[in-house]
LOVEXMAR-933774 format. One record per residue: residue number from 1; residue in three letters; x, y, z of N, C-alpha, C, O, CB in turn. Coordinates in steps of 0.02 Angstrom, whole numbers, m for minus. Glycine has a CB too. Example, Ala and Ser with C-alpha at 12.3 -4.5 7.8 and 13.67 -1.06 7.14 Angstrom:
REM LOVEXMAR-933774
[1 "ALA" [660 m284 390] [615 m225 390] [660 m165 390] [712 m166 423] [565 m224 452]]
[2 "SER" [642 m112 354] [684 m53 357] [645 2 394] [670 57 402] [704 m30 286]]
This chain:
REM LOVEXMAR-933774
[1 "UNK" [m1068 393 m49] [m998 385 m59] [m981 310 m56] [m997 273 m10] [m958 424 m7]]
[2 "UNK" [m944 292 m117] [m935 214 m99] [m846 214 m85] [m803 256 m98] [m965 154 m178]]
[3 "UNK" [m843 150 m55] [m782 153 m37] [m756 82 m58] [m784 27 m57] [m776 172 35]]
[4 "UNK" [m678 105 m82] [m648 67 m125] [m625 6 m97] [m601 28 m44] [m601 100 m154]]
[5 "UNK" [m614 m67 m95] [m568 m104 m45] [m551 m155 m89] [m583 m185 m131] [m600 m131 26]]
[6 "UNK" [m488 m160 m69] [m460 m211 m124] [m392 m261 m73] [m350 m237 m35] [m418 m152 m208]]
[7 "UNK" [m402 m337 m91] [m363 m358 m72] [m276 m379 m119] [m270 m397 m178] [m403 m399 m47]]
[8 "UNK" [m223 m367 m71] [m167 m385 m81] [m122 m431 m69] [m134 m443 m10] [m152 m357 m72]]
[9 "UNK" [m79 m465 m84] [m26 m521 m46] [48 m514 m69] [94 m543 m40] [m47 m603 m64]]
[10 "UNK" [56 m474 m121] [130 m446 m124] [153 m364 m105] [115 m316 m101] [150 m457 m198]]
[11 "UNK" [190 m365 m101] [226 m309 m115] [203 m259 m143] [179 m204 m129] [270 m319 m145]]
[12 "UNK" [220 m307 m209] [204 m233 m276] [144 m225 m274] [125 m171 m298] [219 m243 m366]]
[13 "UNK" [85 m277 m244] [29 m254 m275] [12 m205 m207] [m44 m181 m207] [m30 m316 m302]]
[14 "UNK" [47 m192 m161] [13 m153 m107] [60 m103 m135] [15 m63 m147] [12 m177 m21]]
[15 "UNK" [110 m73 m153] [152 m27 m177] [87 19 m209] [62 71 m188] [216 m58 m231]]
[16 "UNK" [72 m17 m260] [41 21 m318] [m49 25 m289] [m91 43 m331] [57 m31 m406]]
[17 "UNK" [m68 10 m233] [m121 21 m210] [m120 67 m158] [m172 94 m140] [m146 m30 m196]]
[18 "UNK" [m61 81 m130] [m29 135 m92] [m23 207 m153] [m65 252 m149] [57 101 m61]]
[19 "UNK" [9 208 m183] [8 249 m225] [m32 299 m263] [m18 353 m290] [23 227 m247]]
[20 "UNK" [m100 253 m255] [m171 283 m296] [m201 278 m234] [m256 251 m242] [m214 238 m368]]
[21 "UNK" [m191 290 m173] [m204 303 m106] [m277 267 m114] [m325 304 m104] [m198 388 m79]]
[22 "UNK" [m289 205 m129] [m329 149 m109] [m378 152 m34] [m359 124 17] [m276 92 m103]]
[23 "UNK" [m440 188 m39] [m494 175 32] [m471 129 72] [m465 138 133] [m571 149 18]]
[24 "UNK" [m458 83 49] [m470 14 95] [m434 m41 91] [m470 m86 69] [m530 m14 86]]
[25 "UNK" [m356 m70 107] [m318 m119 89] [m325 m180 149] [m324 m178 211] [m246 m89 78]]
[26 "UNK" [m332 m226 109] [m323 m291 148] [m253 m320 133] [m233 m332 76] [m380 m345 128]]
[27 "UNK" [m221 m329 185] [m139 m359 173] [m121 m440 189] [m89 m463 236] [m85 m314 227]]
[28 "UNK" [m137 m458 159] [m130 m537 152] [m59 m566 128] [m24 m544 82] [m184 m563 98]]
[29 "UNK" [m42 m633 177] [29 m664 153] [81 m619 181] [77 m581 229] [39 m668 69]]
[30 "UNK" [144 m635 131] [226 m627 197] [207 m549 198] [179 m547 252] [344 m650 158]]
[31 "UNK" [205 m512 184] [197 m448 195] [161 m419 257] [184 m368 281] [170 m427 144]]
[32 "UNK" [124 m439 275] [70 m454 313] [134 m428 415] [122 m398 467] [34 m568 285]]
[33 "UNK" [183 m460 390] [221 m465 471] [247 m389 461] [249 m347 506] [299 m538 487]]
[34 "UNK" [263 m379 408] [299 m312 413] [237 m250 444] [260 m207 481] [333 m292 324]]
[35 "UNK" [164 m248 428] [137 m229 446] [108 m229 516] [84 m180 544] [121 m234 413]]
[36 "UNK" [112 m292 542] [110 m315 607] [156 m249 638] [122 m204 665] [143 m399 616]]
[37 "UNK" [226 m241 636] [273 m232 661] [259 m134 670] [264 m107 725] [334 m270 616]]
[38 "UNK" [239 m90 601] [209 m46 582] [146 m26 642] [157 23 676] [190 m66 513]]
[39 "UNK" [104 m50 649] [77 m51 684] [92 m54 762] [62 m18 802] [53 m80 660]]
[40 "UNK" [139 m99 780] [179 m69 850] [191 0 868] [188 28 923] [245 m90 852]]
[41 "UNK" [206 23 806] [239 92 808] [192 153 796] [217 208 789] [295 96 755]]
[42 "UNK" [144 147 794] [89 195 752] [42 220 804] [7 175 828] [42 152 689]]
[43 "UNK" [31 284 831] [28 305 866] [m59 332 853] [m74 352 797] [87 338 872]]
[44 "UNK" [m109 331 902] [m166 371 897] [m162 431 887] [m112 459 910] [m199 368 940]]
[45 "UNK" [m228 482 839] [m215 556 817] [m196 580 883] [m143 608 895] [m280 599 780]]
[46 "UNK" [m244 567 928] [m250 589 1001] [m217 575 1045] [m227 607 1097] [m295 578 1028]]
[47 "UNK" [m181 539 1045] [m100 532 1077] [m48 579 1036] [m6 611 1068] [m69 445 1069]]
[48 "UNK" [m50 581 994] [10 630 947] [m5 716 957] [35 761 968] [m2 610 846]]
[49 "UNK" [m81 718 950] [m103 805 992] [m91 806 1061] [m82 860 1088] [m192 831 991]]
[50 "UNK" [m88 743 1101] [m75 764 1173] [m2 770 1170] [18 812 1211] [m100 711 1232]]
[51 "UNK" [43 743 1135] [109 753 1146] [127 830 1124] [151 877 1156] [149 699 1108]]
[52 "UNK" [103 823 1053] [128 902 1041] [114 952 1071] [158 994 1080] [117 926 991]]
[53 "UNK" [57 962 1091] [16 1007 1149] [61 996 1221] [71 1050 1247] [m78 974 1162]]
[54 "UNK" [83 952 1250] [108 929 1315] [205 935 1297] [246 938 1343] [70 835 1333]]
[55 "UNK" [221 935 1236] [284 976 1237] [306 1056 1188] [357 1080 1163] [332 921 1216]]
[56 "UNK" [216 1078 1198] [240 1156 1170] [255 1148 1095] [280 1200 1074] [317 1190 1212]]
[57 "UNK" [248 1099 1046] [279 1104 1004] [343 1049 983] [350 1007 939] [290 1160 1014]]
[58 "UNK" [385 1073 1040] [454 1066 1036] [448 967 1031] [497 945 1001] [501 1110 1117]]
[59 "UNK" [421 937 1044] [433 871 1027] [404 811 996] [402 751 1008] [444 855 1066]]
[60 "UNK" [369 874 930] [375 855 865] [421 859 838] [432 813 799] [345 874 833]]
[61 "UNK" [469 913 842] [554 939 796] [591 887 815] [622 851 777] [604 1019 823]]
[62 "UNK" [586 879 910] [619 804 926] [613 742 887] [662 707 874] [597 782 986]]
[63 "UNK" [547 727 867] [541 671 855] [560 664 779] [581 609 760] [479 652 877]]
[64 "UNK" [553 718 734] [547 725 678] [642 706 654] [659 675 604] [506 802 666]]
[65 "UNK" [691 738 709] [764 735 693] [765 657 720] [799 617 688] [819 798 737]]
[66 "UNK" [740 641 758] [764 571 781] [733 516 730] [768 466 723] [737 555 861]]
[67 "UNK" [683 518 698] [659 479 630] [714 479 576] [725 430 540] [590 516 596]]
[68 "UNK" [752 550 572] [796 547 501] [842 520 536] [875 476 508] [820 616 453]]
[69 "UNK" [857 537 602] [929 500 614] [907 406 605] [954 367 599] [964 525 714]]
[70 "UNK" [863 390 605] [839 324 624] [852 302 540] [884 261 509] [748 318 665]]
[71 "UNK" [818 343 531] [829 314 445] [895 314 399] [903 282 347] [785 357 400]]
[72 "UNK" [942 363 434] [995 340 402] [1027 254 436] [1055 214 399] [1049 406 411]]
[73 "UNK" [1023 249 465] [1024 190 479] [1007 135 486] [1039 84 499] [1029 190 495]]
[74 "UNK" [938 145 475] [890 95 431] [926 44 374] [951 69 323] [834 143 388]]
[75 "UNK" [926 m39 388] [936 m65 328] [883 m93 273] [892 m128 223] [973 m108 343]]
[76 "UNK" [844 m74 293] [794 m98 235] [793 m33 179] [810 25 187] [707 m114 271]]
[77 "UNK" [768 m63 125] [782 m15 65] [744 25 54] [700 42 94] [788 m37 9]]
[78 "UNK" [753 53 m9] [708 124 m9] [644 125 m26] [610 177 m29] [732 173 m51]]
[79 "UNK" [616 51 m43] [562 42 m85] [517 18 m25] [458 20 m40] [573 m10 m151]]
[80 "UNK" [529 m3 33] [517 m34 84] [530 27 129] [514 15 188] [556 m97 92]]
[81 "UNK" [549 76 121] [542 147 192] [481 198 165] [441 228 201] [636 214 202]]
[82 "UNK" [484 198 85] [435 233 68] [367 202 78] [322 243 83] [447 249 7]]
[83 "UNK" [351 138 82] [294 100 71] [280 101 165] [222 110 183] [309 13 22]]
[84 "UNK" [335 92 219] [328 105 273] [304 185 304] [281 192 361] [383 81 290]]
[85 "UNK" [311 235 262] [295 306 287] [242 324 246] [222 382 256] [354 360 284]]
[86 "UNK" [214 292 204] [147 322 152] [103 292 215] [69 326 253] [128 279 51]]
[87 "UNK" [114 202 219] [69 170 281] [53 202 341] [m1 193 369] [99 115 305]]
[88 "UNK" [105 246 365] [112 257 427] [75 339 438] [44 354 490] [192 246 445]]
[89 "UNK" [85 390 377] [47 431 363] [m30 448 340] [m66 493 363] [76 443 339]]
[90 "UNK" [m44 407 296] [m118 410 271] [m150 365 292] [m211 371 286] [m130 408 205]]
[91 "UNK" [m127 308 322] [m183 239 339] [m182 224 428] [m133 219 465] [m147 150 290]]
[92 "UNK" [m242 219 443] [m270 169 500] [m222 107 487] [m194 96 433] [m360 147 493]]
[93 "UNK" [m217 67 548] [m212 m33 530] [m253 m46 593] [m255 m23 650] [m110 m87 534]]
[94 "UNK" [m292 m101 552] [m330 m144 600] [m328 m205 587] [m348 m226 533] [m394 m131 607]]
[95 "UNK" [m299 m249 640] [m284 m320 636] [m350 m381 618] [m374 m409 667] [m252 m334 708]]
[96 "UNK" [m369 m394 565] [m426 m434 550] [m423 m512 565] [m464 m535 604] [m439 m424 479]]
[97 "UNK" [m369 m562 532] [m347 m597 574] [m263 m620 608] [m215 m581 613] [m377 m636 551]]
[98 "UNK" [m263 m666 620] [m179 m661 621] [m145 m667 578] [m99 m697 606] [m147 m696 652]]
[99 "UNK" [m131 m662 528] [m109 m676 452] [m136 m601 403] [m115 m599 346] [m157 m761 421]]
[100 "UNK" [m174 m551 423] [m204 m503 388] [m219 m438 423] [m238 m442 481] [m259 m528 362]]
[101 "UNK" [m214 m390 401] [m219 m314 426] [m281 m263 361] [m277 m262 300] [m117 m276 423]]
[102 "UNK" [m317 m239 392] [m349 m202 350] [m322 m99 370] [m317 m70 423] [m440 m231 366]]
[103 "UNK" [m314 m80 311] [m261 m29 309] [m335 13 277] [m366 m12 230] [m173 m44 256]]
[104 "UNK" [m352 64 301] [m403 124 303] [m373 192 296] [m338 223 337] [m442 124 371]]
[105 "UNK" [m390 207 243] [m353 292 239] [m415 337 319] [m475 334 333] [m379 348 113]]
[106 "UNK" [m380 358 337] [m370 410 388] [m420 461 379] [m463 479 418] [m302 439 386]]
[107 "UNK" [m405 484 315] [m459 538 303] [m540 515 300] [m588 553 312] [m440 572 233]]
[108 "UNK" [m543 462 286] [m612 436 298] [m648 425 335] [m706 408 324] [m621 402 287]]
[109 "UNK" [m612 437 412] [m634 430 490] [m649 508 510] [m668 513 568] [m565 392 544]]
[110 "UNK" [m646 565 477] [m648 632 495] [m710 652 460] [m730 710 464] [m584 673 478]]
């Protein structure tokens, strides 16, 4: 199995490498902080089964209403929430240097 990796430094070109769900993204340049930030927030598989397991269920539904409420109020746009929840769903981030993140689809670690 070979695996795909391709580097990025805009936007669009990580948009459209997101899209064709790309093995392996390197995120280079201004983009690069927004992912920083993504990564604060991004939780281990095994932290997310201990929660759901440790609230019965019930606080995934929690968390799931408190994301839409978050997002209506979200000011960043729509092209920038979708590119934040594809990231946050299908990809690993691992910080390579300070200026760069390497983004790993998920399914490739199973």
């Amino acid at each position: 199995m070979t695996i795909e990796q391709v580097t990025v430094t805009t936007k669009v070109e990580l948009e459209a490498e997101l899209d064709k769900k790309t093995d392996e993204i390197i995120v280079e340049g201004d983009f690069s902080q927004n992912i920083a930030e993504i990564k604060k927030g991004q939780l281990e598989d095994t932290d997310m089964l201990g929660f759901a397991v440790g609230s019965l269920g019930a606080g995934i539904l929690f968390e799931y209403g408190i994301n839409k409420l978050l997002d209506v109020f979200d000011p960043a746009t729509k092209e920038d929430k979708k590119i934040r929840k594809q990231i946050e769903r299908l990809y690993r981030i691992k910080r390579l240097t300070k200026d760069s993140f390497l983004l790993r689809l998920k399914q490739l670690d199973y």
